[in-house]
C-alpha distance (Angstrom), angle and dihedral (degrees) to the residues before:
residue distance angle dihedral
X1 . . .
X2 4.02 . .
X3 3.62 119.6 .
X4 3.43 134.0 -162.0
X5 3.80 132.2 -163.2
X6 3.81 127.1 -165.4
X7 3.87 120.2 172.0
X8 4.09 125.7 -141.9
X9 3.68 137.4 -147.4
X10 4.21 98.2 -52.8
X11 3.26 126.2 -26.7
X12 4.22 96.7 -6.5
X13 3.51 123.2 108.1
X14 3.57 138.3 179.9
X15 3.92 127.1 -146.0
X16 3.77 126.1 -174.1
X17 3.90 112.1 -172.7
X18 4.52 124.7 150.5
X19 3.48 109.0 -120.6
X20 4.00 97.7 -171.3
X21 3.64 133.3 2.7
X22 3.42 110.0 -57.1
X23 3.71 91.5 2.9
X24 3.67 134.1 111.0
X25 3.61 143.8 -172.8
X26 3.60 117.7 -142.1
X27 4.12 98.0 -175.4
X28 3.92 125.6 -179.2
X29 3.25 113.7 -147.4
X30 4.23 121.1 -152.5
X31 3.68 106.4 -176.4
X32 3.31 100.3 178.2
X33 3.72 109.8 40.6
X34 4.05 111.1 124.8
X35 3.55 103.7 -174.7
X36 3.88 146.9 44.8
X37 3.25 152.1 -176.6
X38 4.08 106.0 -31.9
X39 3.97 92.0 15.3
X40 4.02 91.3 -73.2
X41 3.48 106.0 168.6
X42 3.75 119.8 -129.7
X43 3.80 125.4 -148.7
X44 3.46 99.0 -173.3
X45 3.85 108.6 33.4
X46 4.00 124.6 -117.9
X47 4.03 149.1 -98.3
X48 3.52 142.3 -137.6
X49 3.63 118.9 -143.0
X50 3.80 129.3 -149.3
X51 4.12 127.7 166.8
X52 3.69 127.9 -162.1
X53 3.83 107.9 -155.9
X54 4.52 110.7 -171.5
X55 3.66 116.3 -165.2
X56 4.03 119.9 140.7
X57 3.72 79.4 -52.4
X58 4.03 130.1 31.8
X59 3.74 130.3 -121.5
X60 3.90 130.6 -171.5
X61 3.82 114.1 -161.2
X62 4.20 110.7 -149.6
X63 3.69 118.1 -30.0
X64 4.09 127.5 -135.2
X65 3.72 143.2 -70.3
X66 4.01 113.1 -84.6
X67 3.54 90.6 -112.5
X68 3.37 82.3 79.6
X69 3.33 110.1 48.7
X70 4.19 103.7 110.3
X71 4.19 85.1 57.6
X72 3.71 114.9 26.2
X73 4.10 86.9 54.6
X74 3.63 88.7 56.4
X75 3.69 98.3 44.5
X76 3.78 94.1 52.8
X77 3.88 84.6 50.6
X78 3.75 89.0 59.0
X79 3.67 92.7 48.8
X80 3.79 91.3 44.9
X81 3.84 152.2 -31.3
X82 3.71 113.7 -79.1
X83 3.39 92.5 -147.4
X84 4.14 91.2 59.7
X85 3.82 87.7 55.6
X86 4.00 97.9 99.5
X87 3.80 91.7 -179.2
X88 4.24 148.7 44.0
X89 3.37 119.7 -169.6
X90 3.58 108.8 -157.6
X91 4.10 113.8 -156.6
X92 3.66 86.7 -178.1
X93 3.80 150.8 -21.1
X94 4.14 100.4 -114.5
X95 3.83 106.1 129.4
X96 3.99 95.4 -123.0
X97 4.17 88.5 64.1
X98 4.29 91.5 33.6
X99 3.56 103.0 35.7
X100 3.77 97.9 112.1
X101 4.17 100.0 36.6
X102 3.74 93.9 99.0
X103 3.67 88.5 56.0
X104 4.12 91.9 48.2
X105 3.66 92.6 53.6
X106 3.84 85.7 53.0
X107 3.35 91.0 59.1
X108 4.15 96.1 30.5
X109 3.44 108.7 32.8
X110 3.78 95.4 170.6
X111 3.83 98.5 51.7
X112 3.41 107.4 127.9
X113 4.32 112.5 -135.9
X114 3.60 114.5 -144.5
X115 3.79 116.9 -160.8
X116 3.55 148.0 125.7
X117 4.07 120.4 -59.2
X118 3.85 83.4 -108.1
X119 3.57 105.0 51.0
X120 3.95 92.7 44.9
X121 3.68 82.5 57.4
X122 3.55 90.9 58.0
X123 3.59 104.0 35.1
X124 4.40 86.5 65.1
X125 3.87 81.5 57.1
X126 3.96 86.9 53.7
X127 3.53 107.0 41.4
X128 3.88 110.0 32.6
X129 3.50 94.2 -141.7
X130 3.86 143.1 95.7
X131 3.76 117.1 -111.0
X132 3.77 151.6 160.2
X133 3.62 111.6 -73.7
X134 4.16 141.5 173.8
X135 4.02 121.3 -175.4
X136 3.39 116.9 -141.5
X137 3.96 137.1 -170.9
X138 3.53 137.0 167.7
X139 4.19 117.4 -37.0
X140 4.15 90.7 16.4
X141 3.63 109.8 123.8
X142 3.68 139.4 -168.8
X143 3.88 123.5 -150.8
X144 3.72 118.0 -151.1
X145 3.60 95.4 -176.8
X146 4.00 131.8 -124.7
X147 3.57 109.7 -51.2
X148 4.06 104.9 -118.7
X149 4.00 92.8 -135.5
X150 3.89 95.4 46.0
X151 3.51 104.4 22.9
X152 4.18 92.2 -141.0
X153 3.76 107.0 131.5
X154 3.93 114.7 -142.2
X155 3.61 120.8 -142.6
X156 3.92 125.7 174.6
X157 3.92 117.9 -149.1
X158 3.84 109.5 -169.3
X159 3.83 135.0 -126.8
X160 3.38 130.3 -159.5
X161 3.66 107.9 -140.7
X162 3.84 106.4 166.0
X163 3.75 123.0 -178.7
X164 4.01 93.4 19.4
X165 3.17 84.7 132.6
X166 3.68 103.4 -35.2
X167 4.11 131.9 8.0
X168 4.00 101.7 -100.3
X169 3.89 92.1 58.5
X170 3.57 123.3 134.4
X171 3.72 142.8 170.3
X172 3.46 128.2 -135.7
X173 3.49 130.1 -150.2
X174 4.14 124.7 -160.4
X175 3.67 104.0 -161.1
X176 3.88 87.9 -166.7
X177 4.10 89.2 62.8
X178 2.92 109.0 30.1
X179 3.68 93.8 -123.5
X180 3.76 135.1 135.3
X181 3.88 115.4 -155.4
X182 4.01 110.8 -152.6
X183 3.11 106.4 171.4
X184 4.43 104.8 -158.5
X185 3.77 94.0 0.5
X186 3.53 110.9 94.7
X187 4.00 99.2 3.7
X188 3.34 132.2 121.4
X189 3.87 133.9 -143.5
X190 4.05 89.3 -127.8
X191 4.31 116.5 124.6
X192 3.66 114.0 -149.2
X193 3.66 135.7 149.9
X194 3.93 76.4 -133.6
X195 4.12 110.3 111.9
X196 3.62 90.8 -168.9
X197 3.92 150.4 40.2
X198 3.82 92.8 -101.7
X199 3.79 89.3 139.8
X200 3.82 108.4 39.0
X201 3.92 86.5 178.4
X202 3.58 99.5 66.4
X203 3.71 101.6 50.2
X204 3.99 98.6 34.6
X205 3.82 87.5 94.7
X206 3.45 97.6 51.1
X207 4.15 94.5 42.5
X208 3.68 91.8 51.3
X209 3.93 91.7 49.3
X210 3.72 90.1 47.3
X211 3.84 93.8 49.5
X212 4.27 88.0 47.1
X213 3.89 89.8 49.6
X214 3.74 98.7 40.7
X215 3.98 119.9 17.1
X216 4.05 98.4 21.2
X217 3.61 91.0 82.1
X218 4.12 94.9 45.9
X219 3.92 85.2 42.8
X220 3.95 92.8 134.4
X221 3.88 88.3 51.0
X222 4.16 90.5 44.2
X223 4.24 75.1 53.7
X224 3.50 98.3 57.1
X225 4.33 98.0 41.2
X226 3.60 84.9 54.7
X227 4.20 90.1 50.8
X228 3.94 78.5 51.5
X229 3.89 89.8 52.2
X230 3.55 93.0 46.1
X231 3.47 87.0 73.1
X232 3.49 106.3 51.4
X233 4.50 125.6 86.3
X234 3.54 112.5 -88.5
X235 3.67 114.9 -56.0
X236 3.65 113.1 -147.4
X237 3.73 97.7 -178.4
X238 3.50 132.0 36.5
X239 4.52 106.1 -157.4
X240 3.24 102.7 -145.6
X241 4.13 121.9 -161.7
X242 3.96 100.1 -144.8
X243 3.96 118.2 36.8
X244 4.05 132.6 -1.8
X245 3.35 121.3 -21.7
X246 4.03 121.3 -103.5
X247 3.53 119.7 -117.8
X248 3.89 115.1 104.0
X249 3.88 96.6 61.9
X250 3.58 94.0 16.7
X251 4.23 96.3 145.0
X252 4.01 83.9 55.0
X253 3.94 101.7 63.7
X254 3.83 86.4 34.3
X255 3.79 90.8 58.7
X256 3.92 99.3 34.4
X257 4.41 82.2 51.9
X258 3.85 89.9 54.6
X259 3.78 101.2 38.7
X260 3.88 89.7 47.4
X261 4.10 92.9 46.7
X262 3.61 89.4 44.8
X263 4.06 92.3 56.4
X264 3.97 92.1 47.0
X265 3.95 87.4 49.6
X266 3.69 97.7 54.9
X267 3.59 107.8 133.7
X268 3.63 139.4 -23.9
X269 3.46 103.9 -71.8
X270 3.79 108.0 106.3
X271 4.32 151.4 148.2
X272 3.37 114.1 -128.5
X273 4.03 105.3 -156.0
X274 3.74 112.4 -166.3
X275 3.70 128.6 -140.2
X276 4.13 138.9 -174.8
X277 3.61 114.6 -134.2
X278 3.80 111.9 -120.5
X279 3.55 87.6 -8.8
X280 4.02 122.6 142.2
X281 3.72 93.8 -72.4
X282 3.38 108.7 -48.3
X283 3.70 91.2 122.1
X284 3.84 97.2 68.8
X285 3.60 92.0 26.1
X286 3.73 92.4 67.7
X287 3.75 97.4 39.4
X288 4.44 85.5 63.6
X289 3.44 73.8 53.0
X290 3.55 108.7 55.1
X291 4.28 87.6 28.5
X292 4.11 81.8 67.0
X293 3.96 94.6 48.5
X294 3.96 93.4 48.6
X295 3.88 83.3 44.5
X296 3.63 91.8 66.1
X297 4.29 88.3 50.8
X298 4.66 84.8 -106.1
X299 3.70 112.9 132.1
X300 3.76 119.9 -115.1
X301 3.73 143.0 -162.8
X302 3.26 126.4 -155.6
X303 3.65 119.5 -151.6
X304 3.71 138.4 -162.1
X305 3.76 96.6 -147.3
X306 4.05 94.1 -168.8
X307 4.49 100.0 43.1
X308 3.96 91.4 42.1
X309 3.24 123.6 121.8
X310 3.74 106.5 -113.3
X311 4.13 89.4 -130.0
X312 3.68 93.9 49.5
X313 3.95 97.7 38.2
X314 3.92 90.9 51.7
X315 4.25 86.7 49.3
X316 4.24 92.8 43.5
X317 3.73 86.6 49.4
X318 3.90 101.9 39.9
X319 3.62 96.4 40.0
X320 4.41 95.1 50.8
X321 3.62 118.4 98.0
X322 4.15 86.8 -148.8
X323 3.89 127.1 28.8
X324 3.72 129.8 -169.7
X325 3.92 120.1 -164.2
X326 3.87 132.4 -173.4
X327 3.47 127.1 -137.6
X328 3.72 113.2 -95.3
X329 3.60 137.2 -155.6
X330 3.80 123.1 -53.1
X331 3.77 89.9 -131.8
X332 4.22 108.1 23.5
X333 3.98 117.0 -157.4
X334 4.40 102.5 -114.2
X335 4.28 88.3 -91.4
X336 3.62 93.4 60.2
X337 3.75 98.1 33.9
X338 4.09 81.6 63.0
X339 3.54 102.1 43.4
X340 3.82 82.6 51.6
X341 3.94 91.1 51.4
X342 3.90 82.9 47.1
X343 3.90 92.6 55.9
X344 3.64 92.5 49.1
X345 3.73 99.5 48.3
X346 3.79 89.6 47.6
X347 3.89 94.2 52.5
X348 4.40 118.8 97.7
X349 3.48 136.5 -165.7
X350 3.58 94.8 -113.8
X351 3.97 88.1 68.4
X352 3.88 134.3 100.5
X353 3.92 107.5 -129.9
X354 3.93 134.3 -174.8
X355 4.08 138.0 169.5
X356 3.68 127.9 -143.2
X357 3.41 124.0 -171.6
X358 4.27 118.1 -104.1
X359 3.52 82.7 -154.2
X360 4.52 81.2 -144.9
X361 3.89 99.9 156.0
X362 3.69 86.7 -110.1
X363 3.80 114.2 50.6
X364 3.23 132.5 155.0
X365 4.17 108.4 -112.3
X366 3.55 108.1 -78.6
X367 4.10 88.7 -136.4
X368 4.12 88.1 54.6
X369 3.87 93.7 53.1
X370 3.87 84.2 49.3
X371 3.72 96.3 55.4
X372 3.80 91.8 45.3
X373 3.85 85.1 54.6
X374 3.79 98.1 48.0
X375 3.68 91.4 47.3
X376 3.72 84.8 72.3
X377 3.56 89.1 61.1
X378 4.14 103.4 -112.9
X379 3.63 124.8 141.3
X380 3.57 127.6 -121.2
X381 3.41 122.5 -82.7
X382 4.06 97.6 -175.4
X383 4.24 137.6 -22.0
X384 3.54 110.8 -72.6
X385 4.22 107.4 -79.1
X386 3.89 100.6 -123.6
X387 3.49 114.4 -161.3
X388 3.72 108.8 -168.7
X389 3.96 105.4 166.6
X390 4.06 136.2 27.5
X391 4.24 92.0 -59.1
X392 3.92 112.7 -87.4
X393 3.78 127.7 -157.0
X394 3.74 88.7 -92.0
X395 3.79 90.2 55.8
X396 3.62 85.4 61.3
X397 3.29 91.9 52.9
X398 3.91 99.3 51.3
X399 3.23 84.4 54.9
X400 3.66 107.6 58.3
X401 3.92 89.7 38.0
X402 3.90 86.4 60.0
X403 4.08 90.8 50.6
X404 3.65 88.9 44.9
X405 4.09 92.2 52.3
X406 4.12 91.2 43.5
X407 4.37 87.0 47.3
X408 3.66 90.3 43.2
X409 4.48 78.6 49.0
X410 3.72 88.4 51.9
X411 3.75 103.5 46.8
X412 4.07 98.8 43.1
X413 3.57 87.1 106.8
X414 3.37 98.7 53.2
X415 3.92 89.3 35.8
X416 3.58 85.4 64.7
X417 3.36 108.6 42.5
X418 3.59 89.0 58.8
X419 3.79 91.8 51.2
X420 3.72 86.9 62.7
X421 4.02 93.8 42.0
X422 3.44 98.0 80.1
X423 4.00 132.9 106.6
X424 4.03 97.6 -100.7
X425 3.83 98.2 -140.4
X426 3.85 99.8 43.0
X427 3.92 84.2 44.6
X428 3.76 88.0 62.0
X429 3.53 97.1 42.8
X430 3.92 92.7 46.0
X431 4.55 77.5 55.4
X432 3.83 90.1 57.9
X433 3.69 87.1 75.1
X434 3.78 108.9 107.6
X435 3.65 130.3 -158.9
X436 4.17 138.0 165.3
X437 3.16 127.5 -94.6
X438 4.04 124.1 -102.3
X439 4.11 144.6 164.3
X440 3.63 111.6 -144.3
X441 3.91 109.7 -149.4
X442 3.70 125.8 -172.5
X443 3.74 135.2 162.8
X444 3.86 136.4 177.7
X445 3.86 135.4 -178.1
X446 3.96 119.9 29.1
X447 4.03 127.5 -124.5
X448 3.70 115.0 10.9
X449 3.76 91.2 -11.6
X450 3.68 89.4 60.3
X451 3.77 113.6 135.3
X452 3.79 124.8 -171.8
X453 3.96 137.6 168.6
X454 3.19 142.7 165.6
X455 3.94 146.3 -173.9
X456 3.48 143.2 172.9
X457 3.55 119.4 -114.4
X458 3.86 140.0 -172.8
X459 3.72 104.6 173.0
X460 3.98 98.6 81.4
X461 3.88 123.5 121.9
X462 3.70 129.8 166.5
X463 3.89 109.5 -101.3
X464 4.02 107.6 177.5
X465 4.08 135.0 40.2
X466 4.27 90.5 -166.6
X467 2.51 111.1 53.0
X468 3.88 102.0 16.4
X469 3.91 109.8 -113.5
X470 3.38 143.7 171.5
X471 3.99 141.9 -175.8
X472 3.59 133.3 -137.8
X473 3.47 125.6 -176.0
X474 4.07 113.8 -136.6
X475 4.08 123.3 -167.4
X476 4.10 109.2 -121.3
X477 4.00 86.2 -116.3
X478 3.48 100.3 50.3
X479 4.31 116.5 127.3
X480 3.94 85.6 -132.5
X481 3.44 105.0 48.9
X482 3.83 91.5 83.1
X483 3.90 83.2 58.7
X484 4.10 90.4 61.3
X485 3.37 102.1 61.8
X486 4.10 117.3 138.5
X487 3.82 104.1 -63.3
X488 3.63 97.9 10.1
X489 4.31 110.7 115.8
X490 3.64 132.4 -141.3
X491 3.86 142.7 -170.0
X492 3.75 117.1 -111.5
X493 3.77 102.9 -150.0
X494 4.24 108.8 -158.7
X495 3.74 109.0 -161.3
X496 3.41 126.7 -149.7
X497 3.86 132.3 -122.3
X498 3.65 100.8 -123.6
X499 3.68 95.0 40.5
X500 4.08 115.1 35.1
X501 4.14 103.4 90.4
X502 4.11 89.8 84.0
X503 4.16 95.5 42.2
X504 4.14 89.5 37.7
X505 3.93 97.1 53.4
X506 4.08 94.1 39.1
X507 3.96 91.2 50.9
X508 3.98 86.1 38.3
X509 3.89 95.5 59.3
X510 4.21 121.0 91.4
X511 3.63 108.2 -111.7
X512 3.61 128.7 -152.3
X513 4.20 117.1 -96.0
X514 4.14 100.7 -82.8
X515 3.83 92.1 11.9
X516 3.69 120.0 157.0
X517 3.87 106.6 -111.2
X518 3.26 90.0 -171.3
X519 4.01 110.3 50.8
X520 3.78 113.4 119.1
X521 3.92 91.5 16.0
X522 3.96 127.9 116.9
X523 3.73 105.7 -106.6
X524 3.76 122.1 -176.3
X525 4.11 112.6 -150.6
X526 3.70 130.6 -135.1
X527 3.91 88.0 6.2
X528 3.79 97.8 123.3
X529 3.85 153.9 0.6
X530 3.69 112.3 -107.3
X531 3.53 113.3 27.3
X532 4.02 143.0 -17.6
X533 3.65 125.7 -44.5
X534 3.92 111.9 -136.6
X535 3.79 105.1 -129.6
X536 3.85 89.5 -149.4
X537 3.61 97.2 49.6
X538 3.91 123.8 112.1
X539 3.97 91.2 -124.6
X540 3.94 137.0 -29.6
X541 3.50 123.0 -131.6
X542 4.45 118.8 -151.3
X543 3.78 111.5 -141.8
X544 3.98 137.6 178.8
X545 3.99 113.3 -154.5
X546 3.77 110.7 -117.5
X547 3.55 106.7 172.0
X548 3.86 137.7 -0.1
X549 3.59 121.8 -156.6
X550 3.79 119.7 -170.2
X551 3.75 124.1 -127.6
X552 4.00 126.4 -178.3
X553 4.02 96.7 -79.9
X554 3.67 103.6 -6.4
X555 4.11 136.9 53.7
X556 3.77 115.2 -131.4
X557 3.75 104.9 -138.5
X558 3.46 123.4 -157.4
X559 3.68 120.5 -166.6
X560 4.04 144.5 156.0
X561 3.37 131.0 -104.7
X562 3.58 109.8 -127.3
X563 3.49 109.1 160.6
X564 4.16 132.5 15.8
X565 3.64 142.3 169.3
X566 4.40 130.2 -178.2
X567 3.87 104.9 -140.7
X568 4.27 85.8 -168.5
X569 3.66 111.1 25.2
X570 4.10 93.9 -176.0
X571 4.03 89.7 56.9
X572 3.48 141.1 102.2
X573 4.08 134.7 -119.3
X574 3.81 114.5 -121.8
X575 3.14 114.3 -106.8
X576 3.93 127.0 -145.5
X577 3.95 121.8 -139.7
X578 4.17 118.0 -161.3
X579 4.07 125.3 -163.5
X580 4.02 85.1 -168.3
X581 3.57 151.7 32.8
X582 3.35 107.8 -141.9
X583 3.69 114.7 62.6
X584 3.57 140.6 7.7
């Protein structure tokens, strides 16, 4: 299949390639781009995905990001004349897939957008203009036609997909391809000239970290599409709209996306965290939110408090052991104000509850949807989540600590249960393992995107002479684990034996969501990349993540040493004694 490349103003590039007969990808590809969404880092950049489909008739599925407005436009011109596309099929309103549709309907007014009922609703709010429009859901179909060169005929069947990532989602199926366009579900942020999976090895990390950040906490929605899919012919191809494009080892991601939804949907013991759709920030507020509950291995829900169905809203909501709400507006239009009365009349005084700030320009006082929440009776899940400026990195972070502190809340239980669980005598052997005793610091971001953690740790060894490398082992619900991604670095504090008690019980303590781990502690300046250097410690250690390798309840980091100093060199590491195995 031919190929063509064509680079962009820095590091943007455009690449145009068929993927089926028929059938072409039109993908965008943002090298450079570090973060997403809720301030996820990426490693390895990003893409946009667009598909041109030509039967009798022609459909484009999503457009571009706006950044790329003064190319993609005239690349899809090349390929074809707007004004002969007769359809868009939008998978979903996020602004890196519908950038450019304001500037297609200037050039095809009479293009007719298919979508779900949802995302029509919020495409009006995006484009400030009237247009042609079908709603789609589940078992609708649209027939292009046969294509008069090929002779393959090109029907869409729809599926609703809601919540993967946002509410209006849907799939689309061409039963002339064999292809099933997804749009979020099932990408990964991952830029390569690469079309395909050919090498499932490189991009595992990055699918597995997309799927944790952005379907884990809809995994009982990721569920039911794939009950959907089930029931479609054999789908060779899934389309993906971030990353390459899933053919080649096509059964794998399949199976790895149902065995991890099935683990996060064990049982019925779940937080539902609820959202406003294209509201403020609600949106990516409440996914830190929900990232921090799956952290600590709870189930979550998240919930789009003004699309859901009033039937399924009131069950989500009355059947959670914990739920989260946003502020909403001051003065809600008649649809919201119901779903709101639907939320409250569904909530019990058995439940957890917290409030976050949407941080919408016209909320209703954080402190006033508190009281109307504790007047049902609930108990609080976590402080209040003020948001008083445009959210910063450290935001982010306050918010995924506080998720992480009300799943730790709902899994105690089951925390403890498996404390006791264990064979007594190989517990206390498994305890006779020693190690030293360590703070890791790390920080990223400066000013009021300033992020900083930090968390003792005794299970570090050395694991490399050349290049110098060490591992540390980091629990799944730890604050600083989202600051050790690949490429992020790290201080590795070493504590000394005749000075640790002070540093080991103020890095042992909980700390509120957002809480300065570092107030009232000895701090040396400019001493290393990556995080703060503890004046009192016995030496520091400056390390770069190069790998992470997941375990059961912890991720094994490995990372080089780049940088080192002794503060003491006739002292001794702490050193950390266990009576068992099983818990700290």
């Amino acid at each position: 299949m031919a190929a063509s490349t064509q680079a962009v103003a820095g590091r943007l590039s455009l690449q145009c390639q068929a993927i089926a007969s028929d059938s072409t990808a039109i993908r965008s590809l943002d090298w450079d781009r570090s973060r997403f969404d809720i301030e996820f880092g990426l490693r390895n950049g990003t893409t946009y995905n667009a598909f041109l489909v030509r039967g009798e008739r022609t459909a484009l599925i999503d457009t571009s990001h706006a950044k790329f407005r003064d190319s993609w436009i005239p690349l899809l011109q090349e390929q074809i004349d707007p004004q002969a596309i007769d359809h868009l099929i939008v998978s979903h309103t996020e602004p890196d897939h519908s950038g450019l549709i304001a500037d297609l309907l200037d050039l095809n007014p009479e293009i007719e957008i298919v979508g779900s009922k949802v995302a029509l609703q919020f495409l009006k709010d995006q484009v400030h203009r009237p247009f042609r429009s079908r709603a789609v859901k589940s078992g609708d179909s649209l027939d292009l036609g046969a294509n008069p060169e090929s002779g393959v005929e090109h029907r869409f069947e729809f599926l609703s997909a809601p919540n993967l990532h946002w509410p209006d989602t849907i799939f689309s199926f061409d039963h002339g391809s064999g292809i099933l366009y997804t749009c979020d579900a099932f990408g990964l942020h991952y830029c390569s000239e690469e079309l395909f999976d050919s090498d499932p090895g490189a991009i595992a990390p990055d699918f597995r970290f997309y799927y944790e950040c952005l379907m884990g906490p809809n995994a009982r929605s990721v569920l039911q599409a794939m009950k959907r899919m089930d029931g479609l012919p054999a789908i060779n191809t899934i389309a993906v709209g971030h990353g390459p494009l899933l053919r080649q080892h096509l059964s794998h991601w399949l199976n790895d996306y149902r065995e991890w939804s099935s683990q996060r949907s064990k049982g019925d013991s779940y937080a539902a965290v609820l959202y406003l759709s294209q509201y403020g920030f609600s949106d990516r507020l409440s996914q830190a939110i929900a990232h921090g509950i799956g952290k600590a291995e709870a189930q979550v829900q998240l919930v789009d408090l003004r699309a859901t169905d009033a039937q399924e809203l009131s069950a989500l909501v009355g059947e959670a052991k914990a739920v989260v709400v946003p502020t909403w507006p001051a003065e809600p239009d008649a649809e919201l104000q119901s779903s709101i009365g639907t939320l409250l009349a569904a909530l019990h005084s058995k439940q957890l509850v917290g409030v976050y700030d949407a941080f919408g320009g016209n909320d209703e006082p954080i402190d006033a949807v508190a009281d109307q929440l504790r007047a049902q009776g609930q108990k609080t899940a976590f402080a209040p989540l003020r948001i008083r400026q445009l959210p910063s990195g450290a935001d982010y972070q306050r918010c995924e600590e506080a998720g992480t502190d009300l799943g730790q809340l709902l899994t105690r239980e089951k925390t403890i249960a498996a404390m006791k669980s264990l064979d007594g005598d190989l517990d206390k052997a498994l305890g006779r393992l020693s190690g030293g005793l360590y703070v890791v610091t790390a920080s990223q971001g400066e000013g009021e995107s300033l992020r900083r953690s930090a968390m003792v740790a005794s299970w570090v060894s050395q694991a490399s002479f050349t290049p110098p490398g060490i591992t540390v082992a980091v629990a799944k619900d730890r604050a600083i684990e989202a600051l050790l991604q690949v490429g992020d670095r790290f201080v590795l504090n070493i504590l000394r034996d005749d000075n640790h008690q002070q540093l080991m019980r103020h890095f042992l303590k909980r700390f509120p969501p957002g809480a300065d781990r570092f107030a009232g502690v000895n701090v040396l300046e400019n001493e290393a990349q990556g995080g703060p250097v503890l004046g009192d410690a016995l030496a520091y250690l400056g390390c770069r993540v190069e790998q992470r390798l997941e375990g059961p309840d912890h991720w094994i980091i490995y990372a080089e040493v780049e940088q080192g100093n002794v503060a003491d060199a006739d002292a001794i590491t702490a050193v950390h004694h266990r009576k068992v195995g099983n818990h700290y």
